[in-house]
C-alpha positions as CSV (number, residue, x, y, z in Angstrom):
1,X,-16.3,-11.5,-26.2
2,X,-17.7,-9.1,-23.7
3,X,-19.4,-6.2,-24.6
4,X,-18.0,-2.5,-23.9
5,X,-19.4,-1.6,-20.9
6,X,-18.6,-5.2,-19.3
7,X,-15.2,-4.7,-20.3
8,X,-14.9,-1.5,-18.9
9,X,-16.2,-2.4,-15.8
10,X,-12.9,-4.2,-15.1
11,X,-11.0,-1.4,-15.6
12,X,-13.2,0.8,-13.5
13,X,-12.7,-1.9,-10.5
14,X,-9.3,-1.6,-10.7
15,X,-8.9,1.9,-10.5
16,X,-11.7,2.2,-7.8
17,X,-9.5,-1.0,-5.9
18,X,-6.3,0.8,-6.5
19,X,-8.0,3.8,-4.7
20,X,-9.1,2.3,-1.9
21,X,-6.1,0.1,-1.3
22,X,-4.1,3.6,-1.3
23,X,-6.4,5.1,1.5
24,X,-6.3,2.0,3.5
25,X,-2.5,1.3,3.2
26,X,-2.1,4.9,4.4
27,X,-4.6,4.8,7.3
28,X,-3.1,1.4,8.5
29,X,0.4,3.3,8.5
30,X,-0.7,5.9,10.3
31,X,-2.5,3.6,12.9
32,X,0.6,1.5,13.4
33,X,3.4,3.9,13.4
34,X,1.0,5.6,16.7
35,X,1.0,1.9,18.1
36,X,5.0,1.8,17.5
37,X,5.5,5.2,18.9
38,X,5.6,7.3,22.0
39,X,2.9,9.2,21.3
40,X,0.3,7.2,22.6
41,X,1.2,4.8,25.8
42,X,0.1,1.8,25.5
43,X,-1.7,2.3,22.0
44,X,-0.9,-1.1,21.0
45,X,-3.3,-3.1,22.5
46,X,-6.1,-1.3,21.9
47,X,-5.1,-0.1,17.9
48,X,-3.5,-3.7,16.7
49,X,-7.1,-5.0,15.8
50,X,-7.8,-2.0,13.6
51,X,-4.1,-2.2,12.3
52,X,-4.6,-5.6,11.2
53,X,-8.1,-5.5,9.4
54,X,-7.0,-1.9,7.8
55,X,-3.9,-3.9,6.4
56,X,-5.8,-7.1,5.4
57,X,-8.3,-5.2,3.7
58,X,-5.7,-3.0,1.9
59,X,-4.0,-6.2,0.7
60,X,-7.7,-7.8,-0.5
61,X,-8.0,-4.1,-2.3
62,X,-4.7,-4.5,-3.6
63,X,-5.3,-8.0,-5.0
64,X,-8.6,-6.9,-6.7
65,X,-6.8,-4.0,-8.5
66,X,-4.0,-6.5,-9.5
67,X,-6.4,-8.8,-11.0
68,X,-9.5,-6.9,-12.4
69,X,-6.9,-5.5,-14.7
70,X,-6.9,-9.3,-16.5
71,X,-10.5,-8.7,-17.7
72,X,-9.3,-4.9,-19.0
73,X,-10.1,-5.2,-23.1
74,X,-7.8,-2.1,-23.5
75,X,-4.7,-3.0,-22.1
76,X,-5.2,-6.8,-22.4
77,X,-2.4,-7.7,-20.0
78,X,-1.3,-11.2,-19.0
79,X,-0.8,-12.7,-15.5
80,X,2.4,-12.1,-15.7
81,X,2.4,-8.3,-16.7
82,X,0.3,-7.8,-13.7
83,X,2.4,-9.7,-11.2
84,X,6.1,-9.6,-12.4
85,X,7.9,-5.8,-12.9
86,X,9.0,-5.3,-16.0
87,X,7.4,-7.6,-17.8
88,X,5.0,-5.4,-19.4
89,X,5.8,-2.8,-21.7
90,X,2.7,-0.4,-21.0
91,X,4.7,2.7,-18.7
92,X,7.3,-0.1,-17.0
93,X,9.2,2.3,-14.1
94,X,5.1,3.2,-12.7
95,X,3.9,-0.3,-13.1
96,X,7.1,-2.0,-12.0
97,X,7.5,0.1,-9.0
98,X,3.8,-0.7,-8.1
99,X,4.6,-4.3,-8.8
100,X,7.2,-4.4,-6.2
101,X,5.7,-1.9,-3.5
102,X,2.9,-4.3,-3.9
103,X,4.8,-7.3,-3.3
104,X,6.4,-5.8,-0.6
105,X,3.3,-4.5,1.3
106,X,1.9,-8.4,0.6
107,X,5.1,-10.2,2.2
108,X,6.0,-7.2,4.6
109,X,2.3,-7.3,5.6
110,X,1.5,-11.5,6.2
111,X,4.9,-11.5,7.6
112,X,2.9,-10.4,11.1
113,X,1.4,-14.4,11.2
114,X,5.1,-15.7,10.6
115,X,6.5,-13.4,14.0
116,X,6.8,-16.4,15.9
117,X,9.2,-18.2,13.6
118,X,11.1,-14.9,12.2
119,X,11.7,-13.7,15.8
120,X,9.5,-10.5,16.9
121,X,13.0,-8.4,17.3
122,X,13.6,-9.3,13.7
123,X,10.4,-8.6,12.3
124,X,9.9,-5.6,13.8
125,X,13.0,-4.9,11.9
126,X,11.6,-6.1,9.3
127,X,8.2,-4.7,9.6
128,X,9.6,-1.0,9.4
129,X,9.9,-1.3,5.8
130,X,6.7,-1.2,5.4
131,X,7.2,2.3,5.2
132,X,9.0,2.2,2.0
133,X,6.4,0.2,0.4
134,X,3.6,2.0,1.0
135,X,5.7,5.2,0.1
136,X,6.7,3.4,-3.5
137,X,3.0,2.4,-3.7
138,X,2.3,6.3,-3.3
139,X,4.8,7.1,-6.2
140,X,3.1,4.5,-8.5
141,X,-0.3,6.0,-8.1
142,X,0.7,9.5,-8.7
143,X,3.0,8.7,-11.7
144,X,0.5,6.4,-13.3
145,X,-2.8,6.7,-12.1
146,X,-5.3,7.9,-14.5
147,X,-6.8,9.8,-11.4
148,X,-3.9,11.1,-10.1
149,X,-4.0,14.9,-11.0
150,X,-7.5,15.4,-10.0
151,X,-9.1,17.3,-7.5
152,X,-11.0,14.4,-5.6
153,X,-7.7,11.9,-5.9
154,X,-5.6,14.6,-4.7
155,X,-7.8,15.6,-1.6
156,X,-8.7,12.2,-0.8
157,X,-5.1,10.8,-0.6
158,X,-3.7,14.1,1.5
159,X,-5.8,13.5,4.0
160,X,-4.8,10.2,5.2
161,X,-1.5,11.3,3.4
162,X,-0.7,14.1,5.8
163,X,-1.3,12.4,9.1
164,X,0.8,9.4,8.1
165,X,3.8,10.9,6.8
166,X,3.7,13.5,9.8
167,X,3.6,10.3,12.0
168,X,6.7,9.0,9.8
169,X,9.0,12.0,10.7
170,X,7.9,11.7,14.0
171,X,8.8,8.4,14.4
172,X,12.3,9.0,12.5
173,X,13.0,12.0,14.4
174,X,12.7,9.8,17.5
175,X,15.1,6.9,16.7
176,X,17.5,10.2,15.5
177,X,17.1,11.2,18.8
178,X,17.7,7.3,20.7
179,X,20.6,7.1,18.6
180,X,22.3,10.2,19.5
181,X,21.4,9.7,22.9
């Protein structure tokens, strides 16, 4: 048995990875939605290198907060309470929709190496949702992240928060516009 503090430790990691897969997931957003939109001509060259290692790193952050959570002596949880939604009963709608927004942002996100098969049409397509899972990821960290009410959490996710969700009406706001047009 480990002592305390080890123990501890685990959990700490996983807040601290949850934290910094947040940021991340919101900075690569932001970076590709100004690749994907008008707002910067011929962004995408120059931004998809930085797009990819912010996403890659979001998902190795991501993965570390999954899994430092099996060493947590508190909540004790299973591989599968970590990995399948709803299979734990500690707060299941936050955990579960965390669960799947991190599912998503893990298939949404390697499905980039698998363009070539998929069709890049189709995974663009694809690719968009990305969005909703980094928006569901959002809602699991404020509705159950020990941090989530603090002053530091708060300030720290609005500002990679603002810029990407401005980005995000910008970029609906123009396909409103391509479709009316």
């Amino acid at each position: 048995m480990l002592p305390l503090a080890a123990t501890h430790a685990f959990w700490i990691t996983s807040r601290a990875a949850g934290v910094l897969a947040l940021l991340l997931a919101s900075v690569s957003v932001s970076v590709g939605l100004t690749m994907g939109g008008r707002l910067l001509p011929r962004a995408q060259r120059v931004l998809r290198p930085l797009h990819e290692a912010l996403s890659l790193a979001a998902l190795a952050a991501l993965a570390l907060h999954a899994l430092s959570l099996l060493g947590d002596a508190y909540l004790q949880p299973s591989l599968a309470d970590v990995t399948i939604p709803f299979a734990s009963s500690f707060r299941p709608p936050w955990l579960a929709l965390g669960i799947v927004a991190g599912w998503a942002s893990a298939l949404l996100g390697l499905s980039y190496y698998a363009r070539g098969r998929i069709g890049v049409a189709r995974w663009r397509r694809l690719h968009r949702l990305t969005a909703l899972a980094w928006l569901a990821a959002l809602v699991h960290a404020l509705g159950m992240g020990t941090d989530a009410g603090t002053t530091w959490f708060l300030t720290s996710v609005g500002i990679v928060l603002v810029p990407a969700l401005t980005l995000l009406v910008v970029r609906l706001t123009e396909q409103a516009e391509a479709l009316r047009a």
